[in-house]
mmJSON file of the N, C-alpha and C atoms, coordinates in Angstrom:
{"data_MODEL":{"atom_site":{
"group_PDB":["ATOM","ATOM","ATOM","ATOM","ATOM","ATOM","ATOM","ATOM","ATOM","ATOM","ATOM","ATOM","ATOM","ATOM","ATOM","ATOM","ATOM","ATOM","ATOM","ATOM","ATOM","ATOM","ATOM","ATOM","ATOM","ATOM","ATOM","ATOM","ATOM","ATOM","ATOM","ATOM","ATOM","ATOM","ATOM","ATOM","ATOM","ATOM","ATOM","ATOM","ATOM","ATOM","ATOM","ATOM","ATOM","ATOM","ATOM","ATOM","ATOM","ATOM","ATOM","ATOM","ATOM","ATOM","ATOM","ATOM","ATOM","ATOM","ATOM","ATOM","ATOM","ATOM","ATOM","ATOM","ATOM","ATOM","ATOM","ATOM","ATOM","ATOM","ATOM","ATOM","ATOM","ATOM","ATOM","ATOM","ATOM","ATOM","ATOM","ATOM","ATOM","ATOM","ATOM","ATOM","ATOM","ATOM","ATOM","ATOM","ATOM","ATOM","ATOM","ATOM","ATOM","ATOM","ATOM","ATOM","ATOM","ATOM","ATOM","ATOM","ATOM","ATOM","ATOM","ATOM","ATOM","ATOM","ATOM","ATOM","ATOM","ATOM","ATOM","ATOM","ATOM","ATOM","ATOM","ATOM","ATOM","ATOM","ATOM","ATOM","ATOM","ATOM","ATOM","ATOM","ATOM","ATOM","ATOM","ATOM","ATOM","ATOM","ATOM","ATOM","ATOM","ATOM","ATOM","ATOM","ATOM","ATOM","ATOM","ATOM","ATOM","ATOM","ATOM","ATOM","ATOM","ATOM","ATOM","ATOM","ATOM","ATOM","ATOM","ATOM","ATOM","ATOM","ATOM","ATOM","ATOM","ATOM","ATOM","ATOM","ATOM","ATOM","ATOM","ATOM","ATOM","ATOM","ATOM","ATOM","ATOM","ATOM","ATOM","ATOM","ATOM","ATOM","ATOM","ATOM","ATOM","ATOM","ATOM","ATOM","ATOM","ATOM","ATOM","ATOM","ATOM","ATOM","ATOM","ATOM","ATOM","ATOM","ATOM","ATOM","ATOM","ATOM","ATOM","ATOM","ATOM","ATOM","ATOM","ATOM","ATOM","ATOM","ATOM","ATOM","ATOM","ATOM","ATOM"],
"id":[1,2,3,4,5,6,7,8,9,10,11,12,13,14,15,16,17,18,19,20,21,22,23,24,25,26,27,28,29,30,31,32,33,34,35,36,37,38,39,40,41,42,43,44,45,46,47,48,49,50,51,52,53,54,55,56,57,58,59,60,61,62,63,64,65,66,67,68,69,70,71,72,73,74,75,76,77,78,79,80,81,82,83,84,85,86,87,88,89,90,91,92,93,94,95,96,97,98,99,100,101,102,103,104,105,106,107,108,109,110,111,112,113,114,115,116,117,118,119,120,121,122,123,124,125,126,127,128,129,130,131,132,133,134,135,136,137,138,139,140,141,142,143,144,145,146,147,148,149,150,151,152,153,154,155,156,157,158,159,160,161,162,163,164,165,166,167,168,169,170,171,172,173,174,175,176,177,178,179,180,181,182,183,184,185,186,187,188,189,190,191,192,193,194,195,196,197,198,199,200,201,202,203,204,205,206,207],
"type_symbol":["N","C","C","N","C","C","N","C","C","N","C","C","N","C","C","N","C","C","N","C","C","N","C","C","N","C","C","N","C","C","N","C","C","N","C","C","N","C","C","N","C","C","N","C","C","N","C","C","N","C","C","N","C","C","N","C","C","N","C","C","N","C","C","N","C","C","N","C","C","N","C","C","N","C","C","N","C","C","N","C","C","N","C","C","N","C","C","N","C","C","N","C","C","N","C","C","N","C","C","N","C","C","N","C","C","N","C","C","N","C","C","N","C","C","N","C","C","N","C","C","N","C","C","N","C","C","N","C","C","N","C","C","N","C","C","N","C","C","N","C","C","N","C","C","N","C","C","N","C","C","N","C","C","N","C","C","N","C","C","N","C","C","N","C","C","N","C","C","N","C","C","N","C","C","N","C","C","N","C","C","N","C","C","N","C","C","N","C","C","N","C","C","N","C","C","N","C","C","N","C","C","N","C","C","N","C","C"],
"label_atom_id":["N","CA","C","N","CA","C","N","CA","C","N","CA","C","N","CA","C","N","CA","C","N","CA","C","N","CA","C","N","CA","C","N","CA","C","N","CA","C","N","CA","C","N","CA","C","N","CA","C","N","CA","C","N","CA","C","N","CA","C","N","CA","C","N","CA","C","N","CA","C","N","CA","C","N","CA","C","N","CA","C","N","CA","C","N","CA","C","N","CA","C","N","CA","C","N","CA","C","N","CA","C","N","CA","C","N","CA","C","N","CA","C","N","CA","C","N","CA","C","N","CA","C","N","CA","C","N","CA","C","N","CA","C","N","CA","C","N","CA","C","N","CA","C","N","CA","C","N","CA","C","N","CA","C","N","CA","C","N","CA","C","N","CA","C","N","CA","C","N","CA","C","N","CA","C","N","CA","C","N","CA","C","N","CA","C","N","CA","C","N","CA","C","N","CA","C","N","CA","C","N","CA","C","N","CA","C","N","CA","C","N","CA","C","N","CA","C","N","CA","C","N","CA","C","N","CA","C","N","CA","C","N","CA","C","N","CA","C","N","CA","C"],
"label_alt_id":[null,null,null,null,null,null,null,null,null,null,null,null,null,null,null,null,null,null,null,null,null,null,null,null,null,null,null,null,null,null,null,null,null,null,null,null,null,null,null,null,null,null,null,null,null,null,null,null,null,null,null,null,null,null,null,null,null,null,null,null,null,null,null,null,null,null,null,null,null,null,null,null,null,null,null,null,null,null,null,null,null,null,null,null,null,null,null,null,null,null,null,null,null,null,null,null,null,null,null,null,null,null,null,null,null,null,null,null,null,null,null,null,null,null,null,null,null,null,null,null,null,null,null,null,null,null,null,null,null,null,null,null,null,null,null,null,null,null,null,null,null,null,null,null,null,null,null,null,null,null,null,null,null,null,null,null,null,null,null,null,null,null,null,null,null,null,null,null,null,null,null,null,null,null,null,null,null,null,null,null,null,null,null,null,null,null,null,null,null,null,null,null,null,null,null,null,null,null,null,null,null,null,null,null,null,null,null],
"label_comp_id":["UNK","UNK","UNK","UNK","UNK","UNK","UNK","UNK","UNK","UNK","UNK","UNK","UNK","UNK","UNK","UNK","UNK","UNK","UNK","UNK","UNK","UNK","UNK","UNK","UNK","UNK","UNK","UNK","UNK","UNK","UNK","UNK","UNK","UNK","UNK","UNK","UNK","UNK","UNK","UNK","UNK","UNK","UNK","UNK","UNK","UNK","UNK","UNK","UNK","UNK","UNK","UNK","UNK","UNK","UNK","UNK","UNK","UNK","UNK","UNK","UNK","UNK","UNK","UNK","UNK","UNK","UNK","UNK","UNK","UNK","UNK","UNK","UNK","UNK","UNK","UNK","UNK","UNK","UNK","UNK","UNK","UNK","UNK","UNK","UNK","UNK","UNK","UNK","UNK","UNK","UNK","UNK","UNK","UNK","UNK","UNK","UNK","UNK","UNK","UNK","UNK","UNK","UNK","UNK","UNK","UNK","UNK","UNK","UNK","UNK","UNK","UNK","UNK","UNK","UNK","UNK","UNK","UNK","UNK","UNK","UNK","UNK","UNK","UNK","UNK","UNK","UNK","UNK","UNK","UNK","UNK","UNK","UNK","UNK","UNK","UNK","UNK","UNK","UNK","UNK","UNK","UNK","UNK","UNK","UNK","UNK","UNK","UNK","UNK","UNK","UNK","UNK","UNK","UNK","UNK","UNK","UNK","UNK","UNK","UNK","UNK","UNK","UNK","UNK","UNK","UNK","UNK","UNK","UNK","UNK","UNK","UNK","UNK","UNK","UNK","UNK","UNK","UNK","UNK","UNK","UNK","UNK","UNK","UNK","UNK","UNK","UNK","UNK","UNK","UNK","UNK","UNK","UNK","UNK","UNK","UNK","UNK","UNK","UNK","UNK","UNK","UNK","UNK","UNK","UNK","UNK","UNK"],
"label_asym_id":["A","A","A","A","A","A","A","A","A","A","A","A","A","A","A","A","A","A","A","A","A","A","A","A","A","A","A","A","A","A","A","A","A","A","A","A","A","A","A","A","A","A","A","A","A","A","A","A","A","A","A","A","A","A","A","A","A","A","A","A","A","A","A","A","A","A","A","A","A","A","A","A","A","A","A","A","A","A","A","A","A","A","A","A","A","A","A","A","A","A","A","A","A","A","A","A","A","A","A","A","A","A","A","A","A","A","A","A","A","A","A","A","A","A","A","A","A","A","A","A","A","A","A","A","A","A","A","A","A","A","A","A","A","A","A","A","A","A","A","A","A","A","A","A","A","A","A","A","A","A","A","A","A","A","A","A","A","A","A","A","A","A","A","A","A","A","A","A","A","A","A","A","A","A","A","A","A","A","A","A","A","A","A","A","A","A","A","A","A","A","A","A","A","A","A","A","A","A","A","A","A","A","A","A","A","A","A"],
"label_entity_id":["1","1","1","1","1","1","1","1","1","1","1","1","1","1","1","1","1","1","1","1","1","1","1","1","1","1","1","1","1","1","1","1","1","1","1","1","1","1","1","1","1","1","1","1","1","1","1","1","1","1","1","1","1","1","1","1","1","1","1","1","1","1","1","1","1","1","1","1","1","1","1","1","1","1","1","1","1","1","1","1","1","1","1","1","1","1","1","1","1","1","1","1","1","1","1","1","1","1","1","1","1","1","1","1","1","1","1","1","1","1","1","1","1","1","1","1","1","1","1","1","1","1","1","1","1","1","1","1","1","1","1","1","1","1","1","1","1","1","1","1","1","1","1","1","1","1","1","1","1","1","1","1","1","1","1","1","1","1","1","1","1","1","1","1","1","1","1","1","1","1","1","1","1","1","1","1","1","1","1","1","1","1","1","1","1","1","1","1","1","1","1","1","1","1","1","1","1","1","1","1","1","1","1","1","1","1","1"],
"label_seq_id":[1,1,1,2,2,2,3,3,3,4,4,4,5,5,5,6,6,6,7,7,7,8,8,8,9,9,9,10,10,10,11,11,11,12,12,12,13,13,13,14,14,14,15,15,15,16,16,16,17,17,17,18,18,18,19,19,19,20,20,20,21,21,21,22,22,22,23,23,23,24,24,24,25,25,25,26,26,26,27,27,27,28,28,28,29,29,29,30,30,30,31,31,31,32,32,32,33,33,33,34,34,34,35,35,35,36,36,36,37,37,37,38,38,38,39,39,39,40,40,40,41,41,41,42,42,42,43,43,43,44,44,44,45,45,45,46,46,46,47,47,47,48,48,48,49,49,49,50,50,50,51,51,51,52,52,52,53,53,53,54,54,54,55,55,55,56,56,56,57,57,57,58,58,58,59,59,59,60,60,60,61,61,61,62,62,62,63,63,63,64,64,64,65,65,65,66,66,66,67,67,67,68,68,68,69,69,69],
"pdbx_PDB_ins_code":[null,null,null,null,null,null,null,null,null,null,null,null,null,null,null,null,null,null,null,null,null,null,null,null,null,null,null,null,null,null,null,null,null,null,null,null,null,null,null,null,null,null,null,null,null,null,null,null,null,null,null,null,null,null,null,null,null,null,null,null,null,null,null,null,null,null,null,null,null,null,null,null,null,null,null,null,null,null,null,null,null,null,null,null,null,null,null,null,null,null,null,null,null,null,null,null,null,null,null,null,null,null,null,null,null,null,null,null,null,null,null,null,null,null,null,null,null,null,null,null,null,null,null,null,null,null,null,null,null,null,null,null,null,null,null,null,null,null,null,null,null,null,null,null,null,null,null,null,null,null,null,null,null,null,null,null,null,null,null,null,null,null,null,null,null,null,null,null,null,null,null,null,null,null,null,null,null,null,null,null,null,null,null,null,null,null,null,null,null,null,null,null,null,null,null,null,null,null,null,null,null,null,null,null,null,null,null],
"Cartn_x":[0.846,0.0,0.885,0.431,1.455,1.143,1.854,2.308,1.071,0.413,-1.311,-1.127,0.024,-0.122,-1.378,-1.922,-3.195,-4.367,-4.157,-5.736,-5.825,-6.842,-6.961,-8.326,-8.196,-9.407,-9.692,-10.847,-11.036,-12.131,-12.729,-14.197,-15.074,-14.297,-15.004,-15.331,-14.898,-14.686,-15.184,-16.452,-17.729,-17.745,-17.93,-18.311,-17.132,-15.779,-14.251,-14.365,-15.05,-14.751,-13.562,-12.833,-11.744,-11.7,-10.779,-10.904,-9.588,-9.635,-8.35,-8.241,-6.301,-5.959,-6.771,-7.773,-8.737,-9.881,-9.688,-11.403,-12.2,-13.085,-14.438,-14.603,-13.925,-13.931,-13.416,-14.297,-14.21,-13.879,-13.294,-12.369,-13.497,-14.615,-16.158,-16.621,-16.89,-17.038,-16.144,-14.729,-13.836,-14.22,-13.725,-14.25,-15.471,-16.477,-18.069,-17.626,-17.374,-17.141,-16.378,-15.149,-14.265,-15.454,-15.713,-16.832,-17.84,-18.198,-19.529,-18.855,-17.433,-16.685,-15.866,-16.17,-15.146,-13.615,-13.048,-11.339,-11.048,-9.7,-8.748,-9.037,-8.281,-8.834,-9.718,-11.145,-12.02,-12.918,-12.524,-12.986,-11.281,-9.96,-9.596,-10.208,-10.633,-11.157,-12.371,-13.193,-14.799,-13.961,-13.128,-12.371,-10.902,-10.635,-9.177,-8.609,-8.867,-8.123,-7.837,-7.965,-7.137,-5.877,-5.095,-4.35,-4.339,-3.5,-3.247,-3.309,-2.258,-1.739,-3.065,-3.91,-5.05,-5.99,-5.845,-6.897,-6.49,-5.232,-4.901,-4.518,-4.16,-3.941,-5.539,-6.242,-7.918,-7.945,-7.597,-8.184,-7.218,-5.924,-5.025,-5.637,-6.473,-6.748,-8.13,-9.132,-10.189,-9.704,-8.524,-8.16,-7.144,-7.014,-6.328,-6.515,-7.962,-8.705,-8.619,-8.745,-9.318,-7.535,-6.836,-5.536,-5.237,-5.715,-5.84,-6.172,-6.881,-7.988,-7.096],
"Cartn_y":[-1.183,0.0,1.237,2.243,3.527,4.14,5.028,5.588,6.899,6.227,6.788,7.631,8.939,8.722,10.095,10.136,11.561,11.023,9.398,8.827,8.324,8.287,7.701,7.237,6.285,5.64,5.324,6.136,6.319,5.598,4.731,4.671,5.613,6.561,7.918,9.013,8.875,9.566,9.686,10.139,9.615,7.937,7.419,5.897,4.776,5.523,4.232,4.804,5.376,5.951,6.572,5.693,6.577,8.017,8.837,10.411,11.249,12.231,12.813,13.343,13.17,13.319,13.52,12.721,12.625,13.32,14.187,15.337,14.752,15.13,14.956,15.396,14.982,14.861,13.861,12.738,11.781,11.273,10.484,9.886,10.129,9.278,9.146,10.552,11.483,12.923,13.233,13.42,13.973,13.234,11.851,10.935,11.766,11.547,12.094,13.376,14.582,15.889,15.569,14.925,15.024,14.382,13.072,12.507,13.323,14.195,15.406,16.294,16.323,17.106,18.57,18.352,19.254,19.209,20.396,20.082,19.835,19.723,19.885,21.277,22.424,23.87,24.638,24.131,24.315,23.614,22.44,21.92,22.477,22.629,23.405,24.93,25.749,26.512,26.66,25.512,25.246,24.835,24.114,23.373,24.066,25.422,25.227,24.637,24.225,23.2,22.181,21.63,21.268,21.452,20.254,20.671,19.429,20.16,19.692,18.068,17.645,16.061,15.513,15.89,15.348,14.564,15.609,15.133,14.101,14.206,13.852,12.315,12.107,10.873,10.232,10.938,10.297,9.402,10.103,9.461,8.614,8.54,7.12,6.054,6.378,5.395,4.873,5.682,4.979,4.264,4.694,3.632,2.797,2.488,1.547,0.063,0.09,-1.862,-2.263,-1.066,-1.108,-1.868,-1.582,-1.661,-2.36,-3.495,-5.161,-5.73,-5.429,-6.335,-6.74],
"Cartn_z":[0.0,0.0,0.0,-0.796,-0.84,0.703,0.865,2.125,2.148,3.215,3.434,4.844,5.348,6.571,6.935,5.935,6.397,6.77,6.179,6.35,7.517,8.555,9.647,9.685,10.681,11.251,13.065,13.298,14.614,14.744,16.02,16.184,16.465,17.278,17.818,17.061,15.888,14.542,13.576,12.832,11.97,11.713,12.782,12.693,12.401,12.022,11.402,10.548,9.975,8.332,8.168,7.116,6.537,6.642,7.22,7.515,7.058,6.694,6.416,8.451,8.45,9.679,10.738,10.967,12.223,11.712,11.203,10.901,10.608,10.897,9.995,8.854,7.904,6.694,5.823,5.58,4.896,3.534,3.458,2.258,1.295,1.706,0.914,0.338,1.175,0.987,0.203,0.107,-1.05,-2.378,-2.279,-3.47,-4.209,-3.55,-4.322,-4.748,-3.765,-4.626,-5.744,-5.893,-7.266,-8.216,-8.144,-8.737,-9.279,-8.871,-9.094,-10.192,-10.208,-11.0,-10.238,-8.906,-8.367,-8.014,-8.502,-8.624,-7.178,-7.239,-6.13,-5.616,-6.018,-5.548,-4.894,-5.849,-4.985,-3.771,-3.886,-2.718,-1.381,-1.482,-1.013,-0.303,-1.201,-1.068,-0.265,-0.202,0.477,2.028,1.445,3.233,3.167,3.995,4.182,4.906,5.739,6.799,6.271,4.686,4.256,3.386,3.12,2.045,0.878,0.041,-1.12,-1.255,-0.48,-0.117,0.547,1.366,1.572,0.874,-0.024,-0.866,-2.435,-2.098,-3.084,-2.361,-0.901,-0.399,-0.375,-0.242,-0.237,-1.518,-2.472,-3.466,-3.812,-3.643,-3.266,-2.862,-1.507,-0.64,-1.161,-1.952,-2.858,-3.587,-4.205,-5.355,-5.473,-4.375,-3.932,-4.12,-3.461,-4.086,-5.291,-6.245,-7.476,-8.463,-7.297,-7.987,-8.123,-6.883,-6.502,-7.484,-8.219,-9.044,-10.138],
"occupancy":[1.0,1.0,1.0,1.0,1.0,1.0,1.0,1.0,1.0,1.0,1.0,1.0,1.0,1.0,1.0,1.0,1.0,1.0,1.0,1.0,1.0,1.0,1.0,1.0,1.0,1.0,1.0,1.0,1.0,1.0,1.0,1.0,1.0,1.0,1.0,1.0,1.0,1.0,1.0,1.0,1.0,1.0,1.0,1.0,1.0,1.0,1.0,1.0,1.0,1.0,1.0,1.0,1.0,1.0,1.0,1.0,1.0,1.0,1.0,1.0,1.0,1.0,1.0,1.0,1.0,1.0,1.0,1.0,1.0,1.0,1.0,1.0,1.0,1.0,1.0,1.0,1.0,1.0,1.0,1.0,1.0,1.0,1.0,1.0,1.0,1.0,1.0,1.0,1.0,1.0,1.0,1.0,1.0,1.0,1.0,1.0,1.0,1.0,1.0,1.0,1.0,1.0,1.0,1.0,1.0,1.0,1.0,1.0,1.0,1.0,1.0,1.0,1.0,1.0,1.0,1.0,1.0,1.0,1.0,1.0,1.0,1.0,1.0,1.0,1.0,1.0,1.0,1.0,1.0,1.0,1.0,1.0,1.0,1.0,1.0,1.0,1.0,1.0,1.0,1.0,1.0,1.0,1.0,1.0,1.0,1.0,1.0,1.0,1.0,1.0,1.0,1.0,1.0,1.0,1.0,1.0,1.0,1.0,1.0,1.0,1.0,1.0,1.0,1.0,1.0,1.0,1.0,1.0,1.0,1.0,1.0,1.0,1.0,1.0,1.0,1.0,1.0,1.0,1.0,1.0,1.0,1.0,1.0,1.0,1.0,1.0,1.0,1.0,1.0,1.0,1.0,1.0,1.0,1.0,1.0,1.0,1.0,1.0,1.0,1.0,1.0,1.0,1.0,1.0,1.0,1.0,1.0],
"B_iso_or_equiv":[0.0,0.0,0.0,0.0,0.0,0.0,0.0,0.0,0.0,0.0,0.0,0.0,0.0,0.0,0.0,0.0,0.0,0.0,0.0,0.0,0.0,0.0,0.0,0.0,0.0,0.0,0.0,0.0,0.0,0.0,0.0,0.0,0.0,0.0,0.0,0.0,0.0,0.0,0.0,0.0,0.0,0.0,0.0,0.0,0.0,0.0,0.0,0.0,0.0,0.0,0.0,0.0,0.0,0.0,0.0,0.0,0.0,0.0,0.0,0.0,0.0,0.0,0.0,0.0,0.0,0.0,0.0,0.0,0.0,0.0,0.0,0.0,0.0,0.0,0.0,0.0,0.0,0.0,0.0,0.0,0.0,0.0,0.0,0.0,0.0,0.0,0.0,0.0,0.0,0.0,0.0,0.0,0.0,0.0,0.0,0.0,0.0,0.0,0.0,0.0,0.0,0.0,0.0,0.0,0.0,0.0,0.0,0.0,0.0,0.0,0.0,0.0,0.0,0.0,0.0,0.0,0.0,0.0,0.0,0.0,0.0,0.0,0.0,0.0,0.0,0.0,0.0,0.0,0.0,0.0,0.0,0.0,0.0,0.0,0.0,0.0,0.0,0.0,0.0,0.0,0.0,0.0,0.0,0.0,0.0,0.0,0.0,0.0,0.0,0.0,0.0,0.0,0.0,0.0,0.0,0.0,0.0,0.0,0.0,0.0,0.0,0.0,0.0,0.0,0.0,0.0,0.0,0.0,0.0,0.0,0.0,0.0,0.0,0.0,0.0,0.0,0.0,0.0,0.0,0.0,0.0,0.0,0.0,0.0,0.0,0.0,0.0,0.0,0.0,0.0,0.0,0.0,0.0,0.0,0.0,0.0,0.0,0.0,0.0,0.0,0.0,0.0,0.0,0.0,0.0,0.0,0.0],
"pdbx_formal_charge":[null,null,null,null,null,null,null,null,null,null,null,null,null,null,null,null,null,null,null,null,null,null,null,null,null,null,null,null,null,null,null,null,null,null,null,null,null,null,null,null,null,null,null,null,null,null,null,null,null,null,null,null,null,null,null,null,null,null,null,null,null,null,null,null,null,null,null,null,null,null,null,null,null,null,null,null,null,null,null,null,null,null,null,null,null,null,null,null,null,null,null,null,null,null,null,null,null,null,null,null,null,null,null,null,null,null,null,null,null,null,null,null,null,null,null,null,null,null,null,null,null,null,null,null,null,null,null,null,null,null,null,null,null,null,null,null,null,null,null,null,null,null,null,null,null,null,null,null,null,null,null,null,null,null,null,null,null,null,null,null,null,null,null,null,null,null,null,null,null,null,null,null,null,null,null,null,null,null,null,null,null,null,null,null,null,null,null,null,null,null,null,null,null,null,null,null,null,null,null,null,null,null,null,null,null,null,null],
"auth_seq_id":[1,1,1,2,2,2,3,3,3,4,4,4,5,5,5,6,6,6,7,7,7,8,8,8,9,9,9,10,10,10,11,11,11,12,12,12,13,13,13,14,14,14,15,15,15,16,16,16,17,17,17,18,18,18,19,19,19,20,20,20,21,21,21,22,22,22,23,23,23,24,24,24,25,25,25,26,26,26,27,27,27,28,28,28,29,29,29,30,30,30,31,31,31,32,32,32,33,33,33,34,34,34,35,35,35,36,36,36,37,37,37,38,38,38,39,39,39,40,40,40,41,41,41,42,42,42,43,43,43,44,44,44,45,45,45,46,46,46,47,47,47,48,48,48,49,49,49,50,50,50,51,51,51,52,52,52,53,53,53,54,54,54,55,55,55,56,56,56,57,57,57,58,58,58,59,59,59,60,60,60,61,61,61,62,62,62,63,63,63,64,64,64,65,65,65,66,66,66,67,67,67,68,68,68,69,69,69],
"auth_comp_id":["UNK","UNK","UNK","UNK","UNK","UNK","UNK","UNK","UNK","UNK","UNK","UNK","UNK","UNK","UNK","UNK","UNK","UNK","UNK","UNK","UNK","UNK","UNK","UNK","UNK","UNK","UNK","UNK","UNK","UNK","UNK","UNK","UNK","UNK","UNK","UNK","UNK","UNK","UNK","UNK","UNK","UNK","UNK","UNK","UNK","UNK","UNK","UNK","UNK","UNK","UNK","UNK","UNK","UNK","UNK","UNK","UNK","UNK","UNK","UNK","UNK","UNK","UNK","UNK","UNK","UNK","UNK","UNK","UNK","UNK","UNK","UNK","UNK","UNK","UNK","UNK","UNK","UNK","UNK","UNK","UNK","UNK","UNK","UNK","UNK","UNK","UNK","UNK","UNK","UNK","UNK","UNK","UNK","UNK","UNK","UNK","UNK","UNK","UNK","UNK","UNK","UNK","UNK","UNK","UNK","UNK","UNK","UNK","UNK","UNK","UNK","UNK","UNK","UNK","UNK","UNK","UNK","UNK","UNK","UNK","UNK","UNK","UNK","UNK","UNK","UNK","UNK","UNK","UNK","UNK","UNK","UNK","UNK","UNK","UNK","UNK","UNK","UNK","UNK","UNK","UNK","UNK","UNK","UNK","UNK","UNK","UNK","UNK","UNK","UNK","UNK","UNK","UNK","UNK","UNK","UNK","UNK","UNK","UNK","UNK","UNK","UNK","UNK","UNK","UNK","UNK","UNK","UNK","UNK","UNK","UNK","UNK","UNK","UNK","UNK","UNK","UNK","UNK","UNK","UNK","UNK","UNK","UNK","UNK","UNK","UNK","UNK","UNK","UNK","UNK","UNK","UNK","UNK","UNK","UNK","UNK","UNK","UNK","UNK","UNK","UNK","UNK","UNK","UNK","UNK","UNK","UNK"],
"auth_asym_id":["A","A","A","A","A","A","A","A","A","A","A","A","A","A","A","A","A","A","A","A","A","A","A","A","A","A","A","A","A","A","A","A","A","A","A","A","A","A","A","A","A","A","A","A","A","A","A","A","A","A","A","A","A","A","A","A","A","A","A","A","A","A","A","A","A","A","A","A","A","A","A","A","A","A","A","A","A","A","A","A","A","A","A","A","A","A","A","A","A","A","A","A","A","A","A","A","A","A","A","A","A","A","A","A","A","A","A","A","A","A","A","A","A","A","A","A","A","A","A","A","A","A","A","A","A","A","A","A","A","A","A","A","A","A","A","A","A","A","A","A","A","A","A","A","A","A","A","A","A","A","A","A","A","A","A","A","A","A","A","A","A","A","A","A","A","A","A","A","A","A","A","A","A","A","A","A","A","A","A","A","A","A","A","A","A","A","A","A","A","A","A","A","A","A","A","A","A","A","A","A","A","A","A","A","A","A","A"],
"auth_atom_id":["N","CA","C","N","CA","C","N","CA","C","N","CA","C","N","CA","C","N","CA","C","N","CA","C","N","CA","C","N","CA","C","N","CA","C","N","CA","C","N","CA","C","N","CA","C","N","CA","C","N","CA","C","N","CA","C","N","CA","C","N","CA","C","N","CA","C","N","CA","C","N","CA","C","N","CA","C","N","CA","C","N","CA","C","N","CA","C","N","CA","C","N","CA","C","N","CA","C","N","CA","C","N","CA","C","N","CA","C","N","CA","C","N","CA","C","N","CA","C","N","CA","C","N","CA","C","N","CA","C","N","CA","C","N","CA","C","N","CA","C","N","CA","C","N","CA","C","N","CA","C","N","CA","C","N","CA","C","N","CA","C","N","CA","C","N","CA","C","N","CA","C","N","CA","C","N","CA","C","N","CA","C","N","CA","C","N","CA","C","N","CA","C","N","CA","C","N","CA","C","N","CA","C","N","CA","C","N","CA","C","N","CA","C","N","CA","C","N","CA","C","N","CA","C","N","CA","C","N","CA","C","N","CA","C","N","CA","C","N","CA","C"],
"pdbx_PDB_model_num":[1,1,1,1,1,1,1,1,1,1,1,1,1,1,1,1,1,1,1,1,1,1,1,1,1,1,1,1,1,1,1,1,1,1,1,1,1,1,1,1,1,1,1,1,1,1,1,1,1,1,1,1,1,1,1,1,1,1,1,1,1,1,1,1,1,1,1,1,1,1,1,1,1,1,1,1,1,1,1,1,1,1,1,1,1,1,1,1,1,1,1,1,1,1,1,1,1,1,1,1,1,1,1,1,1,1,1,1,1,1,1,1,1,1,1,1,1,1,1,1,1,1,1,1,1,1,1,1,1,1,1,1,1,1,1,1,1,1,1,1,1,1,1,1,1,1,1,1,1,1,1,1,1,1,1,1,1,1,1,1,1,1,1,1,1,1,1,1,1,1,1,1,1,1,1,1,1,1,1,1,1,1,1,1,1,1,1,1,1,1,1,1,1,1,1,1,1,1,1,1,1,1,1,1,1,1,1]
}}}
């Protein structure tokens, strides 16, 4: 597995859901916005508390299984 260290998983934490560095903000949630057609930037922009590598490790970590196959 590539080197995932933004993604975490808490129980206390929207349910185990994959999260960027603890927040409440979910792997799932980034995934869908890009999916919908939103860039990197502006979902930056909607969330600054993130960064760049966040979001870009999220979608590492979606596509990760897919890599298995």
């Amino acid at each position: 597995m590539p080197q995932l260290d933004r993604i975490t998983q808490d129980p206390s934490v929207m349910g185990d859901k994959p999260c960027v560095r603890g927040l409440r903000v979910t792997v799932g949630m980034l995934v869908a916005q890009v999916g919908a057609g939103r860039g990197i930037y502006e979902l930056l922009g909607d969330y600054p508390y993130l960064e760049r590598e966040d979001i870009l490790q999220a979608l590492r970590y979606a596509a990760w299984p897919i890599c298995l196959q």
